[in-house]
N, C-alpha and C positions, 0 to 999 in steps of 0.2 A: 407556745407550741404544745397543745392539749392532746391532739390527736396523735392516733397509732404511727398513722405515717411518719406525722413532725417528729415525733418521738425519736423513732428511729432514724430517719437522716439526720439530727442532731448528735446524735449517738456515734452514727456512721464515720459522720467529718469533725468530729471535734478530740474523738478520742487519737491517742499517741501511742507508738509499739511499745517505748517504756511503759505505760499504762494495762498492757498485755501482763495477767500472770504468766510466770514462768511455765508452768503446766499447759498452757493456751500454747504458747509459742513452742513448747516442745509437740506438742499432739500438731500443731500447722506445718511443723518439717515431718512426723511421720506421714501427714494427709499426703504434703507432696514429693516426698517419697514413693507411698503407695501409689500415689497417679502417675507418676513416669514409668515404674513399674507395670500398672495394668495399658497403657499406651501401649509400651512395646509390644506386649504381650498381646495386643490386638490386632495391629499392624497385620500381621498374615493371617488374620480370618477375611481379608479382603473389604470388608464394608464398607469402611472408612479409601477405599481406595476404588470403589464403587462411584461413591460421592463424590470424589475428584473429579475423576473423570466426567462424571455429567454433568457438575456444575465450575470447573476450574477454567473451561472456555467463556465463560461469564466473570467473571472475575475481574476486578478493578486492578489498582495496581501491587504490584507484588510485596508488600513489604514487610511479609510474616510468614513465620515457618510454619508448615502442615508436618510434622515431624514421618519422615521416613518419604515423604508426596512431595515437596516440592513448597514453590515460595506461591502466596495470593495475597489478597487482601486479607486486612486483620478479622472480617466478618465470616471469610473464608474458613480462615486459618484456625479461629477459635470453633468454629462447628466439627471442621474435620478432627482435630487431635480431641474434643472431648465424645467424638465418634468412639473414635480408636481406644479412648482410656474406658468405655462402657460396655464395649461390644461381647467382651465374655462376663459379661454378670459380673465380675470380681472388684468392680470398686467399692468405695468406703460406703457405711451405711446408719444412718441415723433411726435406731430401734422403733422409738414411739412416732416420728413422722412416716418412715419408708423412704425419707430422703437419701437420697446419692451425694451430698455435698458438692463434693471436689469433682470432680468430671466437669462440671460447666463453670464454676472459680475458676480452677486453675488454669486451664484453657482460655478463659476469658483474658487474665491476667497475663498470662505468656505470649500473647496475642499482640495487645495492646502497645507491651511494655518491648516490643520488640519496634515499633514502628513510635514510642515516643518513650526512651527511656528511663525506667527509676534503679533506683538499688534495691538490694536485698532484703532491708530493713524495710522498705512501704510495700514491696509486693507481701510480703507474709503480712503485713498489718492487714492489706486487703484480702487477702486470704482469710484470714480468722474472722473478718468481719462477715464479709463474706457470707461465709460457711454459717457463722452463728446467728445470725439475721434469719437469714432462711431457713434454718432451722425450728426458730422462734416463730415465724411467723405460718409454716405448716402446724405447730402446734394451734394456732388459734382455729384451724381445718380438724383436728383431732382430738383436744382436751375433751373428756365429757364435760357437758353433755352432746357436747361437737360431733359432726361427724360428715364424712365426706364418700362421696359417692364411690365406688368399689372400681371404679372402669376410670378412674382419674389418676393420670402416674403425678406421685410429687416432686417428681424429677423437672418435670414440665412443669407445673407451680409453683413451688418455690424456688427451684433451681434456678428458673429465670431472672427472678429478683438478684436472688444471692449474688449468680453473675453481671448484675444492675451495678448493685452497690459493688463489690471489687473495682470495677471498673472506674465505679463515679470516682473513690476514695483515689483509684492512680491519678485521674485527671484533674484532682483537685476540690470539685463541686464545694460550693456552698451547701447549709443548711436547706435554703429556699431549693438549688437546683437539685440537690438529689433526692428527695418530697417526690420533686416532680421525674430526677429519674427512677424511684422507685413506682411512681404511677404508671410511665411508659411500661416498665417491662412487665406491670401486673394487666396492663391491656395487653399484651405476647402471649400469655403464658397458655400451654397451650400443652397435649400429650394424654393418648387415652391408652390404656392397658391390654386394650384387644389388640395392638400391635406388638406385644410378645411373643416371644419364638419366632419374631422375624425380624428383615433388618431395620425394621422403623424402628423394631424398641431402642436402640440406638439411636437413631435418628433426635429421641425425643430430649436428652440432655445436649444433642450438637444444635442443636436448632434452640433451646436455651442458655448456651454460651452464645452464638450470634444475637439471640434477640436483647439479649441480658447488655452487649456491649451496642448495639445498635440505641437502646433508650441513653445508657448514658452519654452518646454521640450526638444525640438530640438534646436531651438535659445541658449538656453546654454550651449550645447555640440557640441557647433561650426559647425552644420549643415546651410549649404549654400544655398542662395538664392538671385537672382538678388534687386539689393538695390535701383529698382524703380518699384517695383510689384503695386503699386497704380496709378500712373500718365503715365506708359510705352508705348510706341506704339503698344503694345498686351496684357495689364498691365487690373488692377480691374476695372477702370474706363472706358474706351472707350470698353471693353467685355460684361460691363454690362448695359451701357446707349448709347443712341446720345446725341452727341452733350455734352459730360461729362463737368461740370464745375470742374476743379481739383482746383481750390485758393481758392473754398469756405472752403475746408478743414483747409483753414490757414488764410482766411482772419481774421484776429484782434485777433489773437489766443493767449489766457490770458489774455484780457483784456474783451473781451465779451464772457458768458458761454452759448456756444448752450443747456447744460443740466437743463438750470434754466428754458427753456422753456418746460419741462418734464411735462406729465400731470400723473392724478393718476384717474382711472377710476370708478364709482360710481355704474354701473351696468354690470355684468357679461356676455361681448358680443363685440362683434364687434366697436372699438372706434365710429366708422361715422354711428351708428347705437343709438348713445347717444340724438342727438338733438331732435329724431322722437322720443326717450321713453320718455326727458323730455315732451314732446308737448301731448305727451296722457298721462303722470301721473296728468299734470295740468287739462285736459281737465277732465278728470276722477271726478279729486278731487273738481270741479268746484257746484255749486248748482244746481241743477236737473239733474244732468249727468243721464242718461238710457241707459247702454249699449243695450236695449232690442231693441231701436229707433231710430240704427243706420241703415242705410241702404247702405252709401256708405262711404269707405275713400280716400281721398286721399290726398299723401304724396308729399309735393315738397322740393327737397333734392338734395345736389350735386351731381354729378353724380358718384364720388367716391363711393358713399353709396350703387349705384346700379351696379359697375364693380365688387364691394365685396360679397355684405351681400341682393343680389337679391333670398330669397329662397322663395318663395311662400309658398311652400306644406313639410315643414321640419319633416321627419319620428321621430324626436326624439331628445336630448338633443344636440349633436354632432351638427347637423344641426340648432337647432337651436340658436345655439351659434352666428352664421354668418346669419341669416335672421330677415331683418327689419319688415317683415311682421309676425312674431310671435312677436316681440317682442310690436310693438304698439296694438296689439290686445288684448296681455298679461296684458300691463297697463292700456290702456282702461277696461280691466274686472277686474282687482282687485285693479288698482288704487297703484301699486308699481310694482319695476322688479328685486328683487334679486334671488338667486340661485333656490330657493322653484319655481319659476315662470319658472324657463327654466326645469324641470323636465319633464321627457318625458310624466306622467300622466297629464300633463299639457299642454304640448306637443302637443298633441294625441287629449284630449278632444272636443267635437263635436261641444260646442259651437264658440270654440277657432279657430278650423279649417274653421269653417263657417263664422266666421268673419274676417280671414285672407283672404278667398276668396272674398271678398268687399273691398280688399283695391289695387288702382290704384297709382301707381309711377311716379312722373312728374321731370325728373332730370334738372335741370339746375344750368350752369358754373356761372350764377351770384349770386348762394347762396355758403354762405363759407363753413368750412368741420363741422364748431359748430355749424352752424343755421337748420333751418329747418323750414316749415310752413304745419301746418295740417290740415283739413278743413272736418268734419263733416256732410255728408248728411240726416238729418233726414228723418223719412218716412213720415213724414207730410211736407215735401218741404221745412222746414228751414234749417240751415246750422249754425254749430259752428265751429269756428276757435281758432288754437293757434300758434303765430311766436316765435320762439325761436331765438335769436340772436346769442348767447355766453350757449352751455349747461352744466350741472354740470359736475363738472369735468375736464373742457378745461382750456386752457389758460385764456382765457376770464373773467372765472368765478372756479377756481380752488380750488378743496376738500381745508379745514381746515387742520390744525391741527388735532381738533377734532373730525372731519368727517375721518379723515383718520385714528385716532385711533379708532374711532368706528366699520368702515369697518375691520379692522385688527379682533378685538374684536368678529364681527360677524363671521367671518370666523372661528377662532381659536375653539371656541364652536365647531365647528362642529368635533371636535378631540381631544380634551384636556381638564382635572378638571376645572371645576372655577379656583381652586387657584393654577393653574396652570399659567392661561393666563398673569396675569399681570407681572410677573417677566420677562416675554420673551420679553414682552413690554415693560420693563426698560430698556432691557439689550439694546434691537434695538434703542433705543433712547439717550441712552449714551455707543454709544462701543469704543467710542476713551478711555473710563476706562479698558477696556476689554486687561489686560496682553498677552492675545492668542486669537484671534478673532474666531480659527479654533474650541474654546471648545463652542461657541454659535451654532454650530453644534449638539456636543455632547447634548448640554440642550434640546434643542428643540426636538432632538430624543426620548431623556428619558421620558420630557412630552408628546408624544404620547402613547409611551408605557405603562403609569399610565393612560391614557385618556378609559374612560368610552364609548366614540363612535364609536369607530377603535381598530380595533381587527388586530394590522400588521401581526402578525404571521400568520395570515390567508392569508396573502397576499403575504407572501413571497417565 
């Protein structure tokens, strides 16, 4: 087994969770931690309850949770909740691909595992696998001299896989079958970036946890597929980049974890949109700040920040998910940026609009994807600056523990009892205990539907 692919579904099914470093397995309960977290959290921006509705009348038979929607098929079921866990920007993010990880894993996996069940110990195996697979195999999309087209989400590329493989590893797959389920889901893969600021951007990790468990549902009833779809001379990688690196997929593969380099996001938006809110939360919170005395901004940022999340004039929550310039003017006026701050009455607001129109973009390749430098023109001709090196959240400088139980915490409020949220919290933090990983579905369902802020029925 020479090739990229063989490589890695060898890899996939042969490896054991004891074989997991301890760091692996700790960073795969924060992943799914933060995705139950960002779920609930998304549940009332309606999207995901959107999707129900127009595709739940089609629906096979019921035997997986939509968390907060109701019960469908497991093809169903894993589109909608990794809807819901992507829909405010705020999932986990893999730096050097742009990868979203877990949105379409864990989805995939909770899916699945609900309609043919494992324990706690093989859904994190697949989790990590997962996660780290497609992680690896977006790098052979992006190592130099790689490089991949600017209008392509890797959420949709690799995502799909990753959710390939999770799925194969629950069901078992051989060697041979998951080759060939990771070839189905690299003919799926699918998600273009001009659907930003609206609800497809969503759409494009739910529709890669579907297609991601759809191949390995095919992979086990002996459905056929060329057993080099990854590395091929018409294959994933040379269709989807120049100049493709395919070894980066396998270079040191189990001995170095691309997934440890996972980040977990602190404010609900665009990752490369992170450095420029730290720099005005600081600037903010600083002694005399007057946002009244600001007269000019400008932002110097890698140029990623401006191929992405360049919105000037964003009509509303959607848009402004993806623009830097609502969001530094957001922090500069209230001095934080969570969910409350991207609201479209916030949005919309006159003074908010008028100071996004002051602010000037200066990209350059010599600042990285976590720094950023902000510079302040007063009306009186001084100037205040902030340089961010490493911003919260990155690699550099990566959420806590505690910070990421809090973020969960925040979110979960927005849909569930008090004494609701902490049990979910246990559960995500210890599911290797977890007999059927597929009934942490069920829980999280239930406490929606006892939750005091989300009325699902209304939604369904």
């Amino acid at each position: 087994m020479n090739g990229v692919t063989a490589q890695l579904a060898e890899f996939a099914t042969t490896l054991q969770y004891a074989d997991l470093p301890a760091a692996v397995q700790h960073e795969s309960r924060r992943a799914l931690l933060n995705w139950a977290g960002c779920t609930f959290g998304g549940l009332p921006e309606g999207t995901a309850a959107c999707a129900a509705r127009a595709l739940g009348p089609f629906s096979g038979p019921a035997q997986s949770t939509a968390i907060g929607l109701g019960r469908f098929d497991p093809f169903l079921a894993a589109m909608l909740n990794s809807i819901a866990s992507a829909v405010n920007s705020f999932n986990d993010t893999h730096y050097a691909t742009v990868a979203h990880p877990t949105s379409p894993v864990a989805a995939a996996i909770l899916a699945l595992a609900e309609s043919r069940p494992v324990n706690g110990e093989t859904a994190m195996l697949a989790l990590a696998l997962g996660n780290e697979l497609q992680c690896r195999i977006g790098l052979m999309l992006v190592e130099p001299p790689a490089r991949y087209g600017d209008g392509l989400s890797m959420q949709g590329l690799a995502g799909t896989i990753g959710a390939a493989i999770a799925a194969g590893r629950l069901i078992g797959l051989s060697a041979e079958a998951m080759a060939r389920c990771i070839g189905l889901a690299a003919n799926q893969v699918c998600g273009l970036r001009q659907a930003h600021a609206s609800m497809a951007s969503a759409f494009t990790p739910g529709n890669a946890a579907r297609a991601g468990l759809m191949a390995a549902i095919l992979a086990e009833s002996d459905y056929g597929c060329s057993p080099a779809m990854l590395e091929g001379p018409k294959g994933f990688a040379i269709s989807y980049a120049t100049d493709p690196v395919c070894e980066a997929a396998t270079r040191e593969l189990g001995s170095r974890w691309e997934f440890l380099a996972n980040a977990y996001k602190p404010y609900p938006s665009g990752f490369v949109i992170h450095p420029a809110t730290d720099a005005a939360i600081d600037l903010a919170r600083a002694p005399g700040h007057d946002v009244a005395q600001v007269n000019e901004i400008v932002i110097r940022v890698n140029p990623l920040t401006v191929s992405l999340c360049d919105r000037p004039h964003p009509s509303g929550r959607r848009q402004a998910i993806v623009s830097v310039q609502h969001w530094v003017a957001a922090a500069l006026s209230f001095g934080r940026a969570g969910l409350q701050e991207g609201e479209d009455d916030i949005v919309n607001r006159p003074d908010i609009r008028a100071l996004r129109s002051r602010i000037r973009i200066e990209p350059s390749e010599a600042i990285g994807r976590e720094a950023c430098e902000l510079i302040l023109k007063l009306n009186d001709g001084s100037e205040r600056s902030q340089a961010v090196t490493h911003c919260r959240g990155s690699i550099g400088r990566p959420m806590t523990d505690a910070e990421l139980v809090e973020k969960y915490r925040a979110q979960a409020e927005r849909v569930l009892r008090p004494e609701d949220i902490a049990p979910i919290e246990a559960r995500c933090l210890d599911p290797e205990s977890e007999q059927s990983i597929g009934d942490l579905a069920g829980a999280m369902h239930a406490a929606v539907l006892r939750g005091e802020r989300f009325n699902s029925s209304a939604l369904r």
